[in-house]
C-alpha distance (Angstrom), angle and dihedral (degrees) to the residues before:
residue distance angle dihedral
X1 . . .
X2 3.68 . .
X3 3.93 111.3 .
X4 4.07 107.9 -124.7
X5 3.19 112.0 -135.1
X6 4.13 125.6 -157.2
X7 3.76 153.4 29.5
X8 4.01 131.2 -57.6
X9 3.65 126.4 175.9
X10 3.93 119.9 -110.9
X11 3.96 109.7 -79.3
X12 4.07 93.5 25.9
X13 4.23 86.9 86.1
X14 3.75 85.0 115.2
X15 3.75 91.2 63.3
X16 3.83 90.8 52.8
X17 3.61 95.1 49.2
X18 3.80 89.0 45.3
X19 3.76 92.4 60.8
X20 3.88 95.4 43.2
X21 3.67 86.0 61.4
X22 3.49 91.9 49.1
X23 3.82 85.9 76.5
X24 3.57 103.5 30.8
X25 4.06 87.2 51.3
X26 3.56 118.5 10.1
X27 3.63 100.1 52.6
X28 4.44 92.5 -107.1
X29 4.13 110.6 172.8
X30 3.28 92.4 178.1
X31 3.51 147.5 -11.4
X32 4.10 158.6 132.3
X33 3.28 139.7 -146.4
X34 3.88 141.2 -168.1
X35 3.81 138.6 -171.6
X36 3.70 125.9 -164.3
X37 3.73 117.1 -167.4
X38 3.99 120.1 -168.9
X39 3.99 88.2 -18.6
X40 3.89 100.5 -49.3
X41 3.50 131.0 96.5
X42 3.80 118.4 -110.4
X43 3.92 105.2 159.9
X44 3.74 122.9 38.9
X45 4.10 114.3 159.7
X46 3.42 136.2 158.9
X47 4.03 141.7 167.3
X48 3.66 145.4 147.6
X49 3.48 132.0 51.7
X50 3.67 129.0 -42.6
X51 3.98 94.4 -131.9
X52 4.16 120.6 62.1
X53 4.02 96.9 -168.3
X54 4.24 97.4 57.6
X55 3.60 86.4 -102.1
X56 3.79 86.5 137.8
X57 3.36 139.0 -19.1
X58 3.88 95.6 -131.9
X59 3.76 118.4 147.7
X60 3.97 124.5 -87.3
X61 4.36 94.7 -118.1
X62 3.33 129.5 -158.8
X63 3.72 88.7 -104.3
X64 4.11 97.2 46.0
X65 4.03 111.0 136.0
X66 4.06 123.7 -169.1
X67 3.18 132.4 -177.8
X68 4.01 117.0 -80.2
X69 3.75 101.4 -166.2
X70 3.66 111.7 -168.1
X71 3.86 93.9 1.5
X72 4.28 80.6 78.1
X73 4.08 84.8 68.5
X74 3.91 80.8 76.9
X75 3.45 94.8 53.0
X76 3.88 98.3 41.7
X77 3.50 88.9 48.7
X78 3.37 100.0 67.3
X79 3.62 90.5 67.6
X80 4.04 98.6 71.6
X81 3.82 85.0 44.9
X82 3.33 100.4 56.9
X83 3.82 88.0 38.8
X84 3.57 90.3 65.8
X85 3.82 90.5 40.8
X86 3.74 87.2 61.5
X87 3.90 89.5 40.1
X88 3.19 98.6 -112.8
X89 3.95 97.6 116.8
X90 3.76 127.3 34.3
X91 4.04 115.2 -147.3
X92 3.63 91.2 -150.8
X93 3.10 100.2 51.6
X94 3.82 125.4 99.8
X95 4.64 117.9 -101.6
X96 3.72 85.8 -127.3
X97 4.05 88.8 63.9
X98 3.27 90.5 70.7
X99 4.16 105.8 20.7
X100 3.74 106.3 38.4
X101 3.72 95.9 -164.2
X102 3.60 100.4 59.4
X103 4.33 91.6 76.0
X104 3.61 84.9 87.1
X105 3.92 116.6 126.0
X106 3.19 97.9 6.7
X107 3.89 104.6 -50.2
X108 3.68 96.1 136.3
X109 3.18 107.1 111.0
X110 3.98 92.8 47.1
X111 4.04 104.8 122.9
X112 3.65 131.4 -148.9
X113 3.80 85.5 -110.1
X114 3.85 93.7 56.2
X115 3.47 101.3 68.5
X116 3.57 92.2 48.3
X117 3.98 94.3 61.4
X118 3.89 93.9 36.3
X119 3.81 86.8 -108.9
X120 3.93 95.3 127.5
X121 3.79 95.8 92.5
X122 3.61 92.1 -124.0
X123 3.89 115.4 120.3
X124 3.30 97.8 119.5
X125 4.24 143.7 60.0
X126 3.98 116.6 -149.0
X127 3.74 73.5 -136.7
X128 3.82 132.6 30.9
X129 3.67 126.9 -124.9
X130 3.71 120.8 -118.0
X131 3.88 120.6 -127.9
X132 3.93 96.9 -97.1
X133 4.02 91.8 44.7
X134 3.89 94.1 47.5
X135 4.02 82.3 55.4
X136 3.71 95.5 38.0
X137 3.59 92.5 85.2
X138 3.97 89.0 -142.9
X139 3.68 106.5 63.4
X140 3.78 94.7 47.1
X141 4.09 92.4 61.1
X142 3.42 95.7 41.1
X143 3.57 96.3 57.0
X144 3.82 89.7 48.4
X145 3.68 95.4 54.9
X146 4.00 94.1 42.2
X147 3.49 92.1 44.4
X148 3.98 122.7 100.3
X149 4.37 119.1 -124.2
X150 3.89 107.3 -105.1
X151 3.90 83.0 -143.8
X152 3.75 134.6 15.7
X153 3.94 106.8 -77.0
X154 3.39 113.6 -106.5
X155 3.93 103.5 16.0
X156 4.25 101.3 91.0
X157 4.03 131.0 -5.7
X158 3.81 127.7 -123.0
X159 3.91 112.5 -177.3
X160 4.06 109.0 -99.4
X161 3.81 90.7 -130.8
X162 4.13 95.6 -173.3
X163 3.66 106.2 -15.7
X164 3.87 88.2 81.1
X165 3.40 89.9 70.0
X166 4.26 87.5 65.4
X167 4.35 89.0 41.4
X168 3.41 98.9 51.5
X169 3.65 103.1 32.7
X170 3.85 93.5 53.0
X171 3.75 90.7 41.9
X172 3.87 90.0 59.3
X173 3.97 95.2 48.2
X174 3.47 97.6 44.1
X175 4.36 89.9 55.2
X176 3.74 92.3 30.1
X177 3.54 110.2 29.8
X178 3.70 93.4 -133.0
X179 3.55 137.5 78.4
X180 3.81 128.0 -85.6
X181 3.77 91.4 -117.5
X182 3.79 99.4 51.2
X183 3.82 90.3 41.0
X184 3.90 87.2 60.8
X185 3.44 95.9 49.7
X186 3.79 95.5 46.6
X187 3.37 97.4 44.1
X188 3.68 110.1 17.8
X189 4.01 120.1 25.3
X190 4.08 96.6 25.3
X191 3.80 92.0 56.1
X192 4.04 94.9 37.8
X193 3.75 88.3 47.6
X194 3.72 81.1 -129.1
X195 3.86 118.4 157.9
X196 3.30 102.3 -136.8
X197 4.01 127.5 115.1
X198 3.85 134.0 -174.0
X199 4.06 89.2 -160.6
X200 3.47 104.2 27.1
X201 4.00 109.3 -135.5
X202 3.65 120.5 -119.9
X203 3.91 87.8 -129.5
X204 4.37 81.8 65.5
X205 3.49 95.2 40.6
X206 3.75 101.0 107.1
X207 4.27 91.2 50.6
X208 3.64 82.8 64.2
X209 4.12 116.6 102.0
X210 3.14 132.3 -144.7
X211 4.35 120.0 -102.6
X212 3.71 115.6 -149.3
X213 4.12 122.8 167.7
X214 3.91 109.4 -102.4
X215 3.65 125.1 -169.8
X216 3.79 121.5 -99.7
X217 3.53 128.9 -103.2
X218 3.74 118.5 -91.3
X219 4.42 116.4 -108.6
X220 3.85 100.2 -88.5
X221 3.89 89.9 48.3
X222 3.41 95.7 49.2
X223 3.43 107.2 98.2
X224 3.79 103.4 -119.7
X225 3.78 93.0 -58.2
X226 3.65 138.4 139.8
X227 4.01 99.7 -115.6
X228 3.72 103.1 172.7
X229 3.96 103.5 62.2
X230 4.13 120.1 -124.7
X231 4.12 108.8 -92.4
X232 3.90 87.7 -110.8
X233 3.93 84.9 56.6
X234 3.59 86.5 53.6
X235 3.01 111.3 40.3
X236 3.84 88.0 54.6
X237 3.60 94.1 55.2
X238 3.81 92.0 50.1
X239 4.43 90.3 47.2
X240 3.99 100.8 91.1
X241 4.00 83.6 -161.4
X242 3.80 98.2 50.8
X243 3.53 125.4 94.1
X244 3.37 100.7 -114.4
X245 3.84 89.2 61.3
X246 3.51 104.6 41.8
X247 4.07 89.9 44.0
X248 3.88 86.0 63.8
X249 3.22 84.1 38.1
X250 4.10 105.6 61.1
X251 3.74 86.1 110.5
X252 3.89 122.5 47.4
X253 2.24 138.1 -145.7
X254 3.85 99.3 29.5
X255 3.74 119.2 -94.5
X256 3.81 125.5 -111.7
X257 3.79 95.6 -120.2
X258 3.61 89.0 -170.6
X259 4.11 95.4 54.9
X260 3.74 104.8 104.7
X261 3.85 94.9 -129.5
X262 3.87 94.3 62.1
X263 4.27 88.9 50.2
X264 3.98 84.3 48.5
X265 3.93 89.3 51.7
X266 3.88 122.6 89.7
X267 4.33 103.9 -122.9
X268 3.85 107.0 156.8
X269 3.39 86.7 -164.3
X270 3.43 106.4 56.9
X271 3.65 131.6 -11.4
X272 3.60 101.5 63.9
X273 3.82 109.5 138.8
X274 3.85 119.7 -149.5
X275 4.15 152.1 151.2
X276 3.26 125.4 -108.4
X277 4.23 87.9 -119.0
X278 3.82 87.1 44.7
X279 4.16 93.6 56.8
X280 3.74 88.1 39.4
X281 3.75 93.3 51.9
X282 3.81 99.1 41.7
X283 3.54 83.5 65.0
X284 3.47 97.6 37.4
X285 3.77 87.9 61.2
X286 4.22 88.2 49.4
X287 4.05 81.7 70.1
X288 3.36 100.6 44.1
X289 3.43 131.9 -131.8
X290 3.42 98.5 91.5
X291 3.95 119.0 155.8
X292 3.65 87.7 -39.2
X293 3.88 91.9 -58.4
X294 3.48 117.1 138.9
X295 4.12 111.2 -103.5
X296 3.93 115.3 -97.8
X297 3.64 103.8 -141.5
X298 3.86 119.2 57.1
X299 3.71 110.8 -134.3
X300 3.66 98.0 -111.3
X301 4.35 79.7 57.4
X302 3.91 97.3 50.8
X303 3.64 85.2 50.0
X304 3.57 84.4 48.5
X305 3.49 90.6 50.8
X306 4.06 96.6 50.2
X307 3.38 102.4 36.9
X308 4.32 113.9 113.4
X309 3.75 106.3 -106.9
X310 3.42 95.9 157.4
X311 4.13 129.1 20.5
X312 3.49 133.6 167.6
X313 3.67 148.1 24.0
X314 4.03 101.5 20.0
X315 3.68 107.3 -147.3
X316 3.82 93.2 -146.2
X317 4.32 99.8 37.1
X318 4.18 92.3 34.1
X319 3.50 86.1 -151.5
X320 3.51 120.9 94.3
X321 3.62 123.5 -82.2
X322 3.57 145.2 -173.1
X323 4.07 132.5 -159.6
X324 3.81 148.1 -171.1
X325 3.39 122.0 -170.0
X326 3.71 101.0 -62.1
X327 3.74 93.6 -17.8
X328 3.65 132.1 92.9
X329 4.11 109.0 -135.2
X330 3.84 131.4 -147.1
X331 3.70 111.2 -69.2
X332 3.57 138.1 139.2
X333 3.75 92.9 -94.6
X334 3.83 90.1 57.3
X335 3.93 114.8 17.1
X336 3.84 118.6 -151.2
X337 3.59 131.0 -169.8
X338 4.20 92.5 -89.5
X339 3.76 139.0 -16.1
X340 3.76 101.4 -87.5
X341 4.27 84.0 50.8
X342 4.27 115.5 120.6
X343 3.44 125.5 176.1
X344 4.20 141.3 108.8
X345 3.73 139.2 -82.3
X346 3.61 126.7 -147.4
X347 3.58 116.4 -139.7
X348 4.00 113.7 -110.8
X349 3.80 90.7 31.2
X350 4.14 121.3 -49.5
X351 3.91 114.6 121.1
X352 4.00 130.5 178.1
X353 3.70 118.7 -175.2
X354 3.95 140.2 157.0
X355 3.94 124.2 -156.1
X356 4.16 105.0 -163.5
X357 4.11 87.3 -160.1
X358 3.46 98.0 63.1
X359 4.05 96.4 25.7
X360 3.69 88.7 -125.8
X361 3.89 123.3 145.2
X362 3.89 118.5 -179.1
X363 3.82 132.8 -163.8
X364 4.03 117.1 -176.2
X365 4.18 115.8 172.6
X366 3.72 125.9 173.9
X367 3.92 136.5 175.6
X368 3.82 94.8 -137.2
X369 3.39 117.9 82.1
X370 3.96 116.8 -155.6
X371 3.59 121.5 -174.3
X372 3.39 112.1 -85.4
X373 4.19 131.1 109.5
X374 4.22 100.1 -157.1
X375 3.89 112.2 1.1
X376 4.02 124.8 43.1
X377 3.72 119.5 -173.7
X378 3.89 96.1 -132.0
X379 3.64 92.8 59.3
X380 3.93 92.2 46.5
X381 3.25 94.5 49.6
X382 4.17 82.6 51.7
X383 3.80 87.0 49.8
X384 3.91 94.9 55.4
X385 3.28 92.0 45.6
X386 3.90 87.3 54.2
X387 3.63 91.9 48.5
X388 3.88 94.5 52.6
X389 3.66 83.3 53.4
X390 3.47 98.4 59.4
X391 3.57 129.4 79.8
X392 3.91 117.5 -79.1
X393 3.70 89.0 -108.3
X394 4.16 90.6 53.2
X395 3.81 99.2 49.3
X396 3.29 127.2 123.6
X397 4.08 103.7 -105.6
C-alpha cells in the first residue's frame, strides 16, 4: 500500500480515498494532485515515487514535477489570450498579419482564432520532424508555414496533436518578440508562484520525474470509462496514412521525453513540465481570487476561453470533441467537473481544469502514462470524488 501523503480540507475525504485507490487499483506509480476552490487550497496529496521506469525508488515530494504533455496546451494558451486582452493580438485577424511567411499554400485565410480551436487544417507535416528539429525552434515553424491545410481552414476541427507546438510558438515571437516559454515564466508562472515550465531550466532539472508507460487499469477499476477504443478509433490509429496517425506522428521517430534536451525545449504542445499545485494554481489564478492577486483573464477572455468554437466529429480523435479557444470543454470524450468547466488533458493521464461556477481549479500529474489521448481513469475517478465533495447544487449531474 502506497503511503498518501498531504492535506485535504474537511468534506473533500472522498478525493483522498479516490487517489489511494488509484494505486491500489488503477495501476498509479506516482502522482499528485491539487484543488483550489475560490482561491484557497483545499486538496493537496501526493505519494509514490518520483521515477515510473525503476530508475530509483526516490520519494514523490511535495515539490516533484513530470512532464504534462498536451495538458501544457492549456498553459501556453493563455498567452495569445491574454495577448489579445492587452491588444496586442486580434482573434479575427488572419496568422499571416502578424507572420508573413505562413500565406504559403493557401493558408491565407487561416485566422488567429483558428489555431486556437484546431480549425486551421494543419495536423499534419508531408514530412515529420526529427527530435533535434522539433526542438530547434526553426524547423518546426517553417514546416508549419510551408506546409499545405489537410482541410479548408475554418470548415471542421481535427486536434493539432504536435504541430501546435510550431503555431502557437511562432505566433507568440513574432507579436512578442520572445518565446512562448519565457513569456510564461515572466509573465505567468514567476508571478503566480506556479511551478510550471514550458522549457524546463537546468537549475529544476533534478525535481523532474521520470515517465514510463504503465498498463491500464482493468474494467471494474476503470472509472466508468470506455477502455477498449471504438473500431473506427482503431482502425485510425493502426492507418499510417490517416490523420490520426500521422498527427501523433509529426515527429518520428518518437521523442525521448525523459532526455533532458527535449524538457529544456519550448513544445506548447507537449513537453510542458509541471506540479500538481502549479496546474491547479495556474488555473486558479484564471478565476481570480487568487492569494489576493488580481485575476489573469478578464471576463470577456474566460468567456473567450469557454465558449464552443469547435464541436463534433474531430477529424484527427474520431470521437467527438469540443473546444474553446485553446481549451478543451466538458464533453463526453473528456469529462470535466461541470458543463461550464475548460481546461487540458495530457495524454497518458495528466489533466488541469477550472470550473468558474463552483470556483474550483484542479491540477492532477502522474509519471505513468496509460493509454489514453483525452480522458484517464485516475483523474476521473479524482473528478467524482471532487464532485461528491461539492455541494448538491455543484455536482456533476
Amino acid at each position: 500500500m502506497v503511503d498518501v501523503q498531504g492535506t485535504v480540507a474537511d468534506g473533500f475525504e472522498p478525493v483522498r480515498d479516490a487517489f489511494a485507490e488509484n494505486f491500489a487499483r488503477r495501476g498509479e506509480r506516482g502522482a499528485a494532485v491539487a484543488v483550489y476552490r475560490d482561491g484557497r487550497r483545499i486538496v493537496d496529496l501526493w505519494g509514490g515515487t518520483k521515477d515510473a521506469d525503476g530508475t530509483s525508488e526516490e520519494p514523490w515530494t511535495p515539490g516533484t514535477a513530470q512532464v504534462v504533455r498536451s495538458a501544457t496546451k492549456g498553459v501556453a494558451a493563455a498567452v495569445p489570450l491574454l495577448l489579445h486582452q492587452r491588444g496586442l493580438v486580434d482573434l479575427d485577424a488572419p496568422v499571416g498579419t502578424y507572420w508573413p511567411e505562413f500565406k504559403a499554400a493557401g493558408k491565407e485565410r487561416v485566422l488567429v482564432r483558428h489555431l486556437l480551436s484546431h480549425r486551421a487544417g494543419l495536423p499534419v507535416l508531408d514530412r515529420p520532424l526529427s527530435p533535434a528539429e522539433a526542438i530547434d525552434g526553426v524547423s518546426g515553424p517553417a514546416a508549419v508555414a510551408a506546409q499545405a491545410p489537410a482541410w479548408e481552414p475554418g470548415t471542421a476541427h481535427g486536434y493539432h496533436a504536435q504541430t501546435y507546438s510550431w503555431l502557437l510558438g511562432e505566433l507568440v515571437h513574432r507579436v512578442t518578440g520572445r518565446t512562448v516559454g519565457g513569456w510564461v515564466a515572466d509573465e505567468i508562472a514567476g508571478p503566480l508562484g506556479a511551478d510550471l515550465w514550458i522549457g524546463l531550466p537546468a537549475s529544476e532539472r533534478e525535481r523532474a520525474g521520470r515517465i514510463a508507460d504503465v498498463e491500464p487499469p482493468a474494467e471494474p477499476a476503470a472509472a466508468g470509462l470506455r477502455l477498449r477504443p471504438k473500431k473506427a478509433v482503431s482502425d485510425a490509429y493502426g492507418d499510417p496514412q490517416s490523420l490520426t496517425r500521422r498527427a501523433f506522428a509529426a515527429i518520428e521517430p518518437l521523442a525521448d521525453e525523459n532526455d533532458p534536451a527535449y524538457r529544456a525545449a519550448e513544445l506548447p504542445a507537449s513537453a510542458g513540465i509541471a506540479t500538481a499545485d502549479g496546474l491547479a494554481r495556474f488555473y486558479a489564478s484564471l478565476l481570480g481570487g487568487l492569494d489576493g492577486m488580481r485575476r489573469l483573464f478578464a471576463p470577456a477572455t474566460l468567456t473567450l476561453a469557454r465558449t464552443e468554437e469547435s464541436a463534433g466529429p474531430d477529424r484527427v480523435l474520431i470521437v467527438g470533441t469540443r473546444f474553446g479557444l485553446g481549451y478543451m470543454l466538458h464533453g463526453a470524450a473528456s469529462p470535466l467537473l461541470a458543463p461550464g468547466s475548460f481546461g487540458h488533458p495530457g495524454r497518458g493521464g495528466s489533466l488541469g481544469f477550472a470550473d468558474p461556477e463552483s470556483g474550483i481549479s484542479f491540477g492532477y500529474v502522474t509519471n505513468g502514462m496509460q493509454k489514453n489521448v483525452t480522458a484517464d481513469a485516475r483523474a476521473q475517478a479524482l473528478v467524482r470524488a471532487l464532485a461528491l465533495s461539492l455541494e448538491p447544487g455543484l455536482r456533476v449531474g
